[in-house]
N, C-alpha and C positions, 0 to 999 in steps of 0.2 A: 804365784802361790807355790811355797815348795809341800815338797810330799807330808813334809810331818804337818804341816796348816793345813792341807786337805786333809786329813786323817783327822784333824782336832776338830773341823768344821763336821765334820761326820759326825764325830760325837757329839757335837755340840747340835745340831740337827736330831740327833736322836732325842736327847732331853728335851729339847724343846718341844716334840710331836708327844711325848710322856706329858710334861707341863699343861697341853692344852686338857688333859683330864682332869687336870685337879681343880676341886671345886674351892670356888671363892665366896665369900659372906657379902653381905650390902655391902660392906666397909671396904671391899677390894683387896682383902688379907685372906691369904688362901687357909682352906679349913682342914688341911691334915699335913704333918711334915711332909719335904719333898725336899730329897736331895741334901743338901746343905741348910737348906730353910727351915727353920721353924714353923709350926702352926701360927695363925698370926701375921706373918710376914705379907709385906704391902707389897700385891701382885706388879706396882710399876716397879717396885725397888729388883722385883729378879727380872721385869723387863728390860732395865738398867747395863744387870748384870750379863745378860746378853745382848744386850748392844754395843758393850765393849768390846767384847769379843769375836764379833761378828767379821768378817774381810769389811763390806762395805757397809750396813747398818743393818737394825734387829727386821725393819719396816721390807726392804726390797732382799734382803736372806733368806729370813726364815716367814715372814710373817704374809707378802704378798708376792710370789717368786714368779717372774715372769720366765716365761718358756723361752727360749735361744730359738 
């Protein structure tokens, strides 16, 4: 991973730890803007959106990070 991909993963780690506050409706569309999103926005489509992004995926990155 070069330095500027760890620095973006940093960021990208930090939104994601912000994301987990934002409240969602039955519908799974989160209920206030965040970020780039709309109110509205169907909480898989920005889980999507960081799991592109991720080194190796959204699931063992950010969402169940096992210890070294």
């Amino acid at each position: 991973m070069k330095l500027s991909n760890k620095f973006n993963f940093i960021v990208l780690k930090d939104i994601w730890n912000k994301f987990r506050d934002i409240p969602v409706n039955e519908n799974d569309e989160i209920d206030i803007d965040f970020y780039i999103w709309k109110k509205g926005t169907d909480k898989f489509l920005i889980w999507h959106w960081f799991d592109e992004r991720c080194p190796n995926n959204l699931h063992d990155d950010l969402m169940f990070i096992k210890e070294k």
